[in-house]
Biopython code that builds the backbone (N, CA, C, O; Angstrom):
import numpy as np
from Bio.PDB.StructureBuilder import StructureBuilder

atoms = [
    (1, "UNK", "N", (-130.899, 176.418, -66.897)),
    (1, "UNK", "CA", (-131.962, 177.255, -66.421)),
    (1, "UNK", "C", (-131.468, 178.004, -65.191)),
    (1, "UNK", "O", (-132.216, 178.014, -64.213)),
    (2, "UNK", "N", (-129.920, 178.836, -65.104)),
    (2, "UNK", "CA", (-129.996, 179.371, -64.460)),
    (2, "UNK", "C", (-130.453, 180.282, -63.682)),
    (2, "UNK", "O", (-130.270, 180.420, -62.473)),
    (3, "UNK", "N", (-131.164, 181.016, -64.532)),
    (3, "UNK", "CA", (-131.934, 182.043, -64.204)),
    (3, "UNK", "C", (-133.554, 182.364, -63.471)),
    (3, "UNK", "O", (-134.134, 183.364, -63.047)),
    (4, "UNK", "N", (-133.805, 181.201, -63.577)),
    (4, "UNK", "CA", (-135.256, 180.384, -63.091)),
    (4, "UNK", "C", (-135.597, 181.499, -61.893)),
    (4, "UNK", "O", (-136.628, 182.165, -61.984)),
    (5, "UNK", "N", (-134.567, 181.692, -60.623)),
    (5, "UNK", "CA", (-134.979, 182.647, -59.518)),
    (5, "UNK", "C", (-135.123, 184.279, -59.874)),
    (5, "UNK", "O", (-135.609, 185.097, -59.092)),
    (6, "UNK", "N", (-134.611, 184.588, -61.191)),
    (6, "UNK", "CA", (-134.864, 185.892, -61.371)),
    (6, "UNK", "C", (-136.139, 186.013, -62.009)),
    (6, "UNK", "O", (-136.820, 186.986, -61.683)),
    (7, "UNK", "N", (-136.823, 184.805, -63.286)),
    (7, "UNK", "CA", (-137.735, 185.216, -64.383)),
    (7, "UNK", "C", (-139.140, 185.070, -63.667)),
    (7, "UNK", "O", (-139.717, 184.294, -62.905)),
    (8, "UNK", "N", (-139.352, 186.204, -64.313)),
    (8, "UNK", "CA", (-141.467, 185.944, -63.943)),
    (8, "UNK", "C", (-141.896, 185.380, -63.939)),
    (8, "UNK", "O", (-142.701, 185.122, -63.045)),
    (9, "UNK", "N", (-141.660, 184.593, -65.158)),
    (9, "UNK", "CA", (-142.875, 183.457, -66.009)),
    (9, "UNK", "C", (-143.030, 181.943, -65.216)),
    (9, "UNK", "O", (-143.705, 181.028, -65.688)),
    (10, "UNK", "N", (-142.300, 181.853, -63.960)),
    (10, "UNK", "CA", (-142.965, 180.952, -63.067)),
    (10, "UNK", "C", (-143.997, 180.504, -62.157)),
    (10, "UNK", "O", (-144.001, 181.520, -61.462)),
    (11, "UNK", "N", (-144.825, 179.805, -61.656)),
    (11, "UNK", "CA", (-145.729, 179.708, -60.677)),
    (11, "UNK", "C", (-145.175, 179.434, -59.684)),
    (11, "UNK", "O", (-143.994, 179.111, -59.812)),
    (12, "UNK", "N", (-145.650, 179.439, -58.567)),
    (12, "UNK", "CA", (-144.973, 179.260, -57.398)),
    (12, "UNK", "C", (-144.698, 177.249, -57.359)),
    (12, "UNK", "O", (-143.735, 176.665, -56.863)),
    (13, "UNK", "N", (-145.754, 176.709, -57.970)),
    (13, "UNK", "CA", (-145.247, 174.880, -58.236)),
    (13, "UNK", "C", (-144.346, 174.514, -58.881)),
    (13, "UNK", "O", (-143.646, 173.541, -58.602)),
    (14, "UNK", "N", (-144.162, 175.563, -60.286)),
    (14, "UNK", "CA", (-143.074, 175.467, -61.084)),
    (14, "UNK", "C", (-141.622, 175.850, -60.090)),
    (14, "UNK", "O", (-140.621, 175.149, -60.236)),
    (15, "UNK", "N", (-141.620, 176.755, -59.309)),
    (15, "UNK", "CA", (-140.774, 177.494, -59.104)),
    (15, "UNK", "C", (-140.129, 176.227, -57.523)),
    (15, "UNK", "O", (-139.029, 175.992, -57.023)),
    (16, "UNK", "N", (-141.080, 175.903, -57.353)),
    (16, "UNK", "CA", (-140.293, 174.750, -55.815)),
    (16, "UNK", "C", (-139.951, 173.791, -56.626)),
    (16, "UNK", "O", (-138.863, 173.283, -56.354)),
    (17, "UNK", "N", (-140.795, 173.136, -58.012)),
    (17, "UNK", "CA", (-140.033, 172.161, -58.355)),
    (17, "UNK", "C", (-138.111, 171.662, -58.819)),
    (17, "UNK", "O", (-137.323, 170.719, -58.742)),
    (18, "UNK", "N", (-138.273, 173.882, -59.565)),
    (18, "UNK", "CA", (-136.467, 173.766, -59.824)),
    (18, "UNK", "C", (-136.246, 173.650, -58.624)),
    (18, "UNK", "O", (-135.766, 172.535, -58.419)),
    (19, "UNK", "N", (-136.355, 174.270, -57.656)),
    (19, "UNK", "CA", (-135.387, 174.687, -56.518)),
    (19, "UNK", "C", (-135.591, 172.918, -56.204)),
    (19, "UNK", "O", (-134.470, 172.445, -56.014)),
    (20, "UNK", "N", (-136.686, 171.837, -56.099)),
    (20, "UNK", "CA", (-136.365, 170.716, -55.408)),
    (20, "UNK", "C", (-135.155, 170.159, -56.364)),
    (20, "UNK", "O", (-134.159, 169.720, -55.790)),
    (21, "UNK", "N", (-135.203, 170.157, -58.066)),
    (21, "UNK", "CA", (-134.122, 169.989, -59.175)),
    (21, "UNK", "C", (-133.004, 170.648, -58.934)),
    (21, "UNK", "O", (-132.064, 170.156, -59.558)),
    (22, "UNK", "N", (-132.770, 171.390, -58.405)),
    (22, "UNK", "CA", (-131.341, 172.330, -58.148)),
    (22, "UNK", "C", (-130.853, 171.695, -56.653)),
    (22, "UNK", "O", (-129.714, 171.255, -56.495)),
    (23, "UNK", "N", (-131.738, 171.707, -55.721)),
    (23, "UNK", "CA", (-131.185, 170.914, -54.839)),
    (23, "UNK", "C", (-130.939, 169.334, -55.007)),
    (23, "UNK", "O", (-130.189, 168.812, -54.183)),
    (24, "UNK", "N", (-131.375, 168.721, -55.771)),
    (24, "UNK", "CA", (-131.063, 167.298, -55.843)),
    (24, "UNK", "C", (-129.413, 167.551, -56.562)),
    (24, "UNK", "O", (-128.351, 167.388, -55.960)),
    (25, "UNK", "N", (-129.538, 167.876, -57.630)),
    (25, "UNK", "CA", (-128.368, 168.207, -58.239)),
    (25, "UNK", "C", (-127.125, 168.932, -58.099)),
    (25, "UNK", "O", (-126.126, 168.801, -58.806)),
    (26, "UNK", "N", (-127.351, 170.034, -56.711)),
    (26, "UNK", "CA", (-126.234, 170.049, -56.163)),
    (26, "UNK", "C", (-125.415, 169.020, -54.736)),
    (26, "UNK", "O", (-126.012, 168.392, -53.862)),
    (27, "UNK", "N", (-124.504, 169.103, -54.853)),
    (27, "UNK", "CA", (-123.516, 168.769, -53.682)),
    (27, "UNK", "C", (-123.913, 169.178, -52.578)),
    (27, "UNK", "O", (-124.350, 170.328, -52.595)),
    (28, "UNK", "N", (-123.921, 168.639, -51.590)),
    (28, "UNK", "CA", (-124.170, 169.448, -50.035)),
    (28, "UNK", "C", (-123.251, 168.463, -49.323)),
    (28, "UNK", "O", (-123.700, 167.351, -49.043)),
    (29, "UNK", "N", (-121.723, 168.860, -48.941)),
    (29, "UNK", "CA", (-120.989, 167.975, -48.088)),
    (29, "UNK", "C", (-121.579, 168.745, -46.497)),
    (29, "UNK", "O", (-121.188, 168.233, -45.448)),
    (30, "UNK", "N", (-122.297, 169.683, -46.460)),
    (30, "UNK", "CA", (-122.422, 169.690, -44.751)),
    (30, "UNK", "C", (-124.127, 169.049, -44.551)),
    (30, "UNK", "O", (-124.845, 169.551, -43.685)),
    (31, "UNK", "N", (-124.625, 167.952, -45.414)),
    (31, "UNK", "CA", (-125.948, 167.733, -45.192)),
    (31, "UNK", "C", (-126.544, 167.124, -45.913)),
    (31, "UNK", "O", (-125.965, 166.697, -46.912)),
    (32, "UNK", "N", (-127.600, 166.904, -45.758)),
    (32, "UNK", "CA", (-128.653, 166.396, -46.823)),
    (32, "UNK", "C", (-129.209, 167.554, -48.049)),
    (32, "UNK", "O", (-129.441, 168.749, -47.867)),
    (33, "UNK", "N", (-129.302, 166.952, -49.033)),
    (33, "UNK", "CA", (-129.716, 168.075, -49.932)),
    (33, "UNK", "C", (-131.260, 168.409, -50.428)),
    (33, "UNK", "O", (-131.496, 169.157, -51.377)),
    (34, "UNK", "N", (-131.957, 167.953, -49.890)),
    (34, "UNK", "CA", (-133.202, 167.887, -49.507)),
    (34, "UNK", "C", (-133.856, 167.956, -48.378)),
    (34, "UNK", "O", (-134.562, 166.996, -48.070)),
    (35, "UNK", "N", (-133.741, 169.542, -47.174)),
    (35, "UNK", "CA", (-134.374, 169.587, -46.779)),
    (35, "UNK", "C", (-135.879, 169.207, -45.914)),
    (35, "UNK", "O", (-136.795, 168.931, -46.688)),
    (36, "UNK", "N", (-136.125, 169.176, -44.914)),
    (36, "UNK", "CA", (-137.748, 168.308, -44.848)),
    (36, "UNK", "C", (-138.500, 169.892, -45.262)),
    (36, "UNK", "O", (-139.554, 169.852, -45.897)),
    (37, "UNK", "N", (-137.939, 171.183, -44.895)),
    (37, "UNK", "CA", (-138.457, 172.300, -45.398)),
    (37, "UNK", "C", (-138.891, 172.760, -46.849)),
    (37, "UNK", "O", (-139.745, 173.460, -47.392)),
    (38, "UNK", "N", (-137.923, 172.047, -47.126)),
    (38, "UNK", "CA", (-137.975, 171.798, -49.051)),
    (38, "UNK", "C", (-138.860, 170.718, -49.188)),
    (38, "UNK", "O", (-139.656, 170.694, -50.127)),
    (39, "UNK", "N", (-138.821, 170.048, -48.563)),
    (39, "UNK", "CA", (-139.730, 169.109, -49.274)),
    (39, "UNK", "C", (-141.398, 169.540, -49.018)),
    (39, "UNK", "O", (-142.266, 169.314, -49.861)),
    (40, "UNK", "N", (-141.682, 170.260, -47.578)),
    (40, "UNK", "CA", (-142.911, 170.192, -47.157)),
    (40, "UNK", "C", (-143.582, 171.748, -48.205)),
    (40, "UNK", "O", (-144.774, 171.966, -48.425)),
    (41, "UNK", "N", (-142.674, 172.413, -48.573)),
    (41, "UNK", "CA", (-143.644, 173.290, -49.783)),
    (41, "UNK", "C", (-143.421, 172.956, -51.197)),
    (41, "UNK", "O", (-143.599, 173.851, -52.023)),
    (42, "UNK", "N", (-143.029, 171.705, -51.613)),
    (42, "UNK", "CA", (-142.685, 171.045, -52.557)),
    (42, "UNK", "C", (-144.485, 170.195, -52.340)),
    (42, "UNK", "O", (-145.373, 170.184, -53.193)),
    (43, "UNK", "N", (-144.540, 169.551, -50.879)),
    (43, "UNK", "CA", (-145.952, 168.660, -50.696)),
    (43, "UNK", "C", (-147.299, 169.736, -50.952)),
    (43, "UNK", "O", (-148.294, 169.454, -51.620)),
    (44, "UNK", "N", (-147.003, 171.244, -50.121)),
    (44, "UNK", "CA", (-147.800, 172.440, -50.197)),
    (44, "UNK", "C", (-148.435, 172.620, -51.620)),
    (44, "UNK", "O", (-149.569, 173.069, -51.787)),
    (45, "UNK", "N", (-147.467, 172.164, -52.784)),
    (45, "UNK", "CA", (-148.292, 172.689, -54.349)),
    (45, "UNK", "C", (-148.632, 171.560, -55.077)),
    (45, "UNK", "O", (-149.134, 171.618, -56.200)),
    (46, "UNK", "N", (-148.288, 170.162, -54.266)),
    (46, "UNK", "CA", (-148.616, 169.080, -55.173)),
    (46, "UNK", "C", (-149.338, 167.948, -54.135)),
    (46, "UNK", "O", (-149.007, 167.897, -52.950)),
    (47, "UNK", "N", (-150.461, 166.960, -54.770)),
    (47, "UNK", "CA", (-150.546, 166.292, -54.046)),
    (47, "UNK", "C", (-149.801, 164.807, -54.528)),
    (47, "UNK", "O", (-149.224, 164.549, -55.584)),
    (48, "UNK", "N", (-150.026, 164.026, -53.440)),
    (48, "UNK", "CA", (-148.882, 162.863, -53.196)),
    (48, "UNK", "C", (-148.890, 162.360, -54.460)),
    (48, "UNK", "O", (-147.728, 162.279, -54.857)),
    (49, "UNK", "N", (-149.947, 161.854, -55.555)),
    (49, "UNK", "CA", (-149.479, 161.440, -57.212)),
    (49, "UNK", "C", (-148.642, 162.930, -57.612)),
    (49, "UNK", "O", (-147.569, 163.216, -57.080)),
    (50, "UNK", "N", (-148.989, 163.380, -58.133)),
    (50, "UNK", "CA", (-148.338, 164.524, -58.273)),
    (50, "UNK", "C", (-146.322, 164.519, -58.056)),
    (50, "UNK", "O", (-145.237, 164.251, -58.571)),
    (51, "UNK", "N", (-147.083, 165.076, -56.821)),
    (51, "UNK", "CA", (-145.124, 164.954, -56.111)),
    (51, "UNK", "C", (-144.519, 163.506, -56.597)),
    (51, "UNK", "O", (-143.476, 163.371, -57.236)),
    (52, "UNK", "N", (-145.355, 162.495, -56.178)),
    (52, "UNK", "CA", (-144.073, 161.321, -56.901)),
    (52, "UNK", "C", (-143.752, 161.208, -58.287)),
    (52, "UNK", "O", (-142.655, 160.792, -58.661)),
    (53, "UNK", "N", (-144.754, 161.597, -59.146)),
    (53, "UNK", "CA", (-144.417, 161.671, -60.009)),
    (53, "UNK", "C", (-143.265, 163.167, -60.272)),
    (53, "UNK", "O", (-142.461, 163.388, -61.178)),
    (54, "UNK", "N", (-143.495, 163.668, -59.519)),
    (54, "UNK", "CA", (-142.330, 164.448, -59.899)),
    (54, "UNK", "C", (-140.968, 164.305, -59.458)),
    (54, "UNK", "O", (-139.993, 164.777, -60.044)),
    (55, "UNK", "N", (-140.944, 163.501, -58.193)),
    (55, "UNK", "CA", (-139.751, 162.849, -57.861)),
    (55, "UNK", "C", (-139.355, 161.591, -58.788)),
    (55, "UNK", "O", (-138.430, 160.821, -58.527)),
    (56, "UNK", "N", (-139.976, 161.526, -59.615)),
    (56, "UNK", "CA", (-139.944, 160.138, -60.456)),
    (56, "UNK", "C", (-139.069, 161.007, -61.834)),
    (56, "UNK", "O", (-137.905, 160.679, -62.066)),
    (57, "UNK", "N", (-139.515, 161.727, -62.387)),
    (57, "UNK", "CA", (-139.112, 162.747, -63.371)),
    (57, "UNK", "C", (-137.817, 163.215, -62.896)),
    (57, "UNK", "O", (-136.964, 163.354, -63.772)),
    (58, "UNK", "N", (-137.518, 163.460, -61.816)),
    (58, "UNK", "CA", (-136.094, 164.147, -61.376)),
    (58, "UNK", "C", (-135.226, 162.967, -61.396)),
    (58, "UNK", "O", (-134.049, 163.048, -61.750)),
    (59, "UNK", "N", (-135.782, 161.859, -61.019)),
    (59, "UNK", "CA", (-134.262, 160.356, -60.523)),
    (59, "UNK", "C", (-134.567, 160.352, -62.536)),
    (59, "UNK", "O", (-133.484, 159.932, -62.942)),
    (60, "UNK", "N", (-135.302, 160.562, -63.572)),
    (60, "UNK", "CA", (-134.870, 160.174, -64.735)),
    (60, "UNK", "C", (-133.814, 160.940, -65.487)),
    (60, "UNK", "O", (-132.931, 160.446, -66.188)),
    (61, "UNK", "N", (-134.101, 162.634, -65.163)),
    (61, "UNK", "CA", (-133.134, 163.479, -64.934)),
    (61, "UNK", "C", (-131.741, 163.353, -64.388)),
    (61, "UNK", "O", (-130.769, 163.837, -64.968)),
    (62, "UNK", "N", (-131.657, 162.578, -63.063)),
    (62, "UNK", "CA", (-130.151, 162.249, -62.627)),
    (62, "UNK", "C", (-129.760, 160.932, -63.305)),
    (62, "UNK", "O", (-128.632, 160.668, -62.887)),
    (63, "UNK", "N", (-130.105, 160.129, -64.026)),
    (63, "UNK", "CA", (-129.804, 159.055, -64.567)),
    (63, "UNK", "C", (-128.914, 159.511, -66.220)),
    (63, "UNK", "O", (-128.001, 158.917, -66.794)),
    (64, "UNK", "N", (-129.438, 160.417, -66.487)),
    (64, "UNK", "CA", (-129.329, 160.142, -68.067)),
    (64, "UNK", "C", (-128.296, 161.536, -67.417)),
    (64, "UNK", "O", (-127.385, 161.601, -68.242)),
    (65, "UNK", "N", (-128.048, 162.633, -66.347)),
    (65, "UNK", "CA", (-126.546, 163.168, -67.076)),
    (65, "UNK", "C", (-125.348, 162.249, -66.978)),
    (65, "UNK", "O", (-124.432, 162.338, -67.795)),
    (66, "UNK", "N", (-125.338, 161.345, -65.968)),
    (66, "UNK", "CA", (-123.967, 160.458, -66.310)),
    (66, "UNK", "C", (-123.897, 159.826, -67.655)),
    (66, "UNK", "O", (-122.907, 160.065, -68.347)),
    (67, "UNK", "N", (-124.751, 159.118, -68.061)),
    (67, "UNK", "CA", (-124.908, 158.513, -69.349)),
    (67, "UNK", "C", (-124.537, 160.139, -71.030)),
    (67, "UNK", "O", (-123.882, 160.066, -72.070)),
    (68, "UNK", "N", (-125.424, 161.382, -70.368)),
    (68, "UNK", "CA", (-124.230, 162.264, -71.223)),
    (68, "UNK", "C", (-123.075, 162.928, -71.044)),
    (68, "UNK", "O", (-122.695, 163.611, -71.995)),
    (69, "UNK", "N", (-122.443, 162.904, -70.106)),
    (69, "UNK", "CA", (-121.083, 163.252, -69.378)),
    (69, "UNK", "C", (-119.856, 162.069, -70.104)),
    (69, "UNK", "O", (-118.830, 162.140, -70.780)),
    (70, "UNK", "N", (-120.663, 161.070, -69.512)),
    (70, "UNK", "CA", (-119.654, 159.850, -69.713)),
    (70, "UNK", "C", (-119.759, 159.180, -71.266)),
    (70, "UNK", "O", (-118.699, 158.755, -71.725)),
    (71, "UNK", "N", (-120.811, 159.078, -71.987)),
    (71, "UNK", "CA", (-120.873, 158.342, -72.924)),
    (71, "UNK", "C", (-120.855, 159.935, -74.357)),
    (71, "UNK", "O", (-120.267, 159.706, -75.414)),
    (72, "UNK", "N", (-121.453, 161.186, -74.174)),
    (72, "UNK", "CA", (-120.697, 162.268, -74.613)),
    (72, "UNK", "C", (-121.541, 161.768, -76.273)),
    (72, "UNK", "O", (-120.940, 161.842, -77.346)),
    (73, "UNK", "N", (-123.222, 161.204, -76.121)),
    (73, "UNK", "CA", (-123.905, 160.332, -77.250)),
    (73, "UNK", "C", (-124.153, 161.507, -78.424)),
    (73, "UNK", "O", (-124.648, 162.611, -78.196)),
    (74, "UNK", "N", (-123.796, 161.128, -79.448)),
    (74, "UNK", "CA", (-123.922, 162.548, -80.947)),
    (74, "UNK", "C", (-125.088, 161.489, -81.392)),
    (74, "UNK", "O", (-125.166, 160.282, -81.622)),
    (75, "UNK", "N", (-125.960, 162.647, -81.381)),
    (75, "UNK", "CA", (-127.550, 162.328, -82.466)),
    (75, "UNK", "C", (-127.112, 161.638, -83.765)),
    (75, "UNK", "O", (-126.275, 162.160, -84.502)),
    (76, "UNK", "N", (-127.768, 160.296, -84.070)),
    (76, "UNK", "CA", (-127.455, 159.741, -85.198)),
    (76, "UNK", "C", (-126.415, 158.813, -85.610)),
    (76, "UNK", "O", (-126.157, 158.374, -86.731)),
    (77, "UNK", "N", (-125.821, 158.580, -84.381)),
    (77, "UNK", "CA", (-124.734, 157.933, -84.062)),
    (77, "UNK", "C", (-124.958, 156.850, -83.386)),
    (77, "UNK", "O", (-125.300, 156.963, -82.208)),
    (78, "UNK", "N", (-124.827, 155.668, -83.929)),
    (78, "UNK", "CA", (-124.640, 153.978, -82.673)),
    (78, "UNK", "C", (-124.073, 154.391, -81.782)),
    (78, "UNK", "O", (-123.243, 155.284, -81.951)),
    (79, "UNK", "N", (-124.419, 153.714, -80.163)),
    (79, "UNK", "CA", (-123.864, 153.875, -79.054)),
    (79, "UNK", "C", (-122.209, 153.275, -79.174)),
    (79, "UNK", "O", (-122.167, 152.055, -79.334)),
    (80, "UNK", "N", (-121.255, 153.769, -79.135)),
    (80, "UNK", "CA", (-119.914, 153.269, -78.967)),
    (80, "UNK", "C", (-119.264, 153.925, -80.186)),
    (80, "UNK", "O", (-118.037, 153.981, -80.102)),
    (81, "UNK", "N", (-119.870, 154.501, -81.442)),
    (81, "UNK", "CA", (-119.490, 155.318, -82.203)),
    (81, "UNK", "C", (-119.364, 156.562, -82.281)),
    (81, "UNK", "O", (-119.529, 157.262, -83.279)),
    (82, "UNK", "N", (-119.001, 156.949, -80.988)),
    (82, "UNK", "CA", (-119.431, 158.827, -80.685)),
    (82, "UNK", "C", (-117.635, 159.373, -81.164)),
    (82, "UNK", "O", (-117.362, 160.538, -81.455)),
    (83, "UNK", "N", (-116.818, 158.452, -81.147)),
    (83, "UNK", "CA", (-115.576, 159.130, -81.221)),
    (83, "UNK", "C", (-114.457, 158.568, -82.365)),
    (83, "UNK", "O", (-113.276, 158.233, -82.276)),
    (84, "UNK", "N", (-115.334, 158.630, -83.378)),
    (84, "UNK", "CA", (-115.168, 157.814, -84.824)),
    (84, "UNK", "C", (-115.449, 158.948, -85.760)),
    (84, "UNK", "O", (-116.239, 159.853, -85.493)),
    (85, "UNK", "N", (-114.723, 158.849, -86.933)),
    (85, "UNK", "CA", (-115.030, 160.238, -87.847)),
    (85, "UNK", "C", (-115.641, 159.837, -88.739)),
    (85, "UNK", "O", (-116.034, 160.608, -89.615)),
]
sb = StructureBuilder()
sb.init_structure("model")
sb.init_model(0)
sb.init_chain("A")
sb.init_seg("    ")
for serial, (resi, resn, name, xyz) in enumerate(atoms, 1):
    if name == "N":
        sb.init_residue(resn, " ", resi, " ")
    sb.init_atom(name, np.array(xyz, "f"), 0.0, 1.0, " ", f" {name:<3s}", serial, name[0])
structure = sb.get_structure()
């Protein structure tokens, strides 16, 4: 979803949530990657169920790309059979 900062079809809740997803997911060696600025108009469009649940949705998001990076899982396939013909 690169394109998320150019397209229309966002709301402004939709639109802090990538940017909080884009910042979790990038690197920041000079810092934290979460902002308290980011976070406080991230709090601005959601209230506290809300936001955790959406911080809850993002740590399920960072869990499962190592598991497809590293394990590389083909639909229909037993786990440990991904590199079998």
């Amino acid at each position: 979803m690169a394109s998320w900062r150019d397209a229309p079809y966002f709301s402004g809740a939709e639109r802090v949530a990538l940017e909080l997803v884009e910042a979790v997911l990038t690197a920041n060696p000079a810092g934290e990657r979460v902002p308290d600025e980011l976070y406080a108009r991230a709090a601005a469009h959601y209230d506290d169920k809300a936001l955790w649940t959406l911080v809850l949705a993002i740590s399920q998001i960072c869990f499962f790309i190592p598991v497809a990076v590293i394990a590389k899982p083909i639909p229909g396939r037993p786990p440990g059979k991904n590199y079998t013909g």
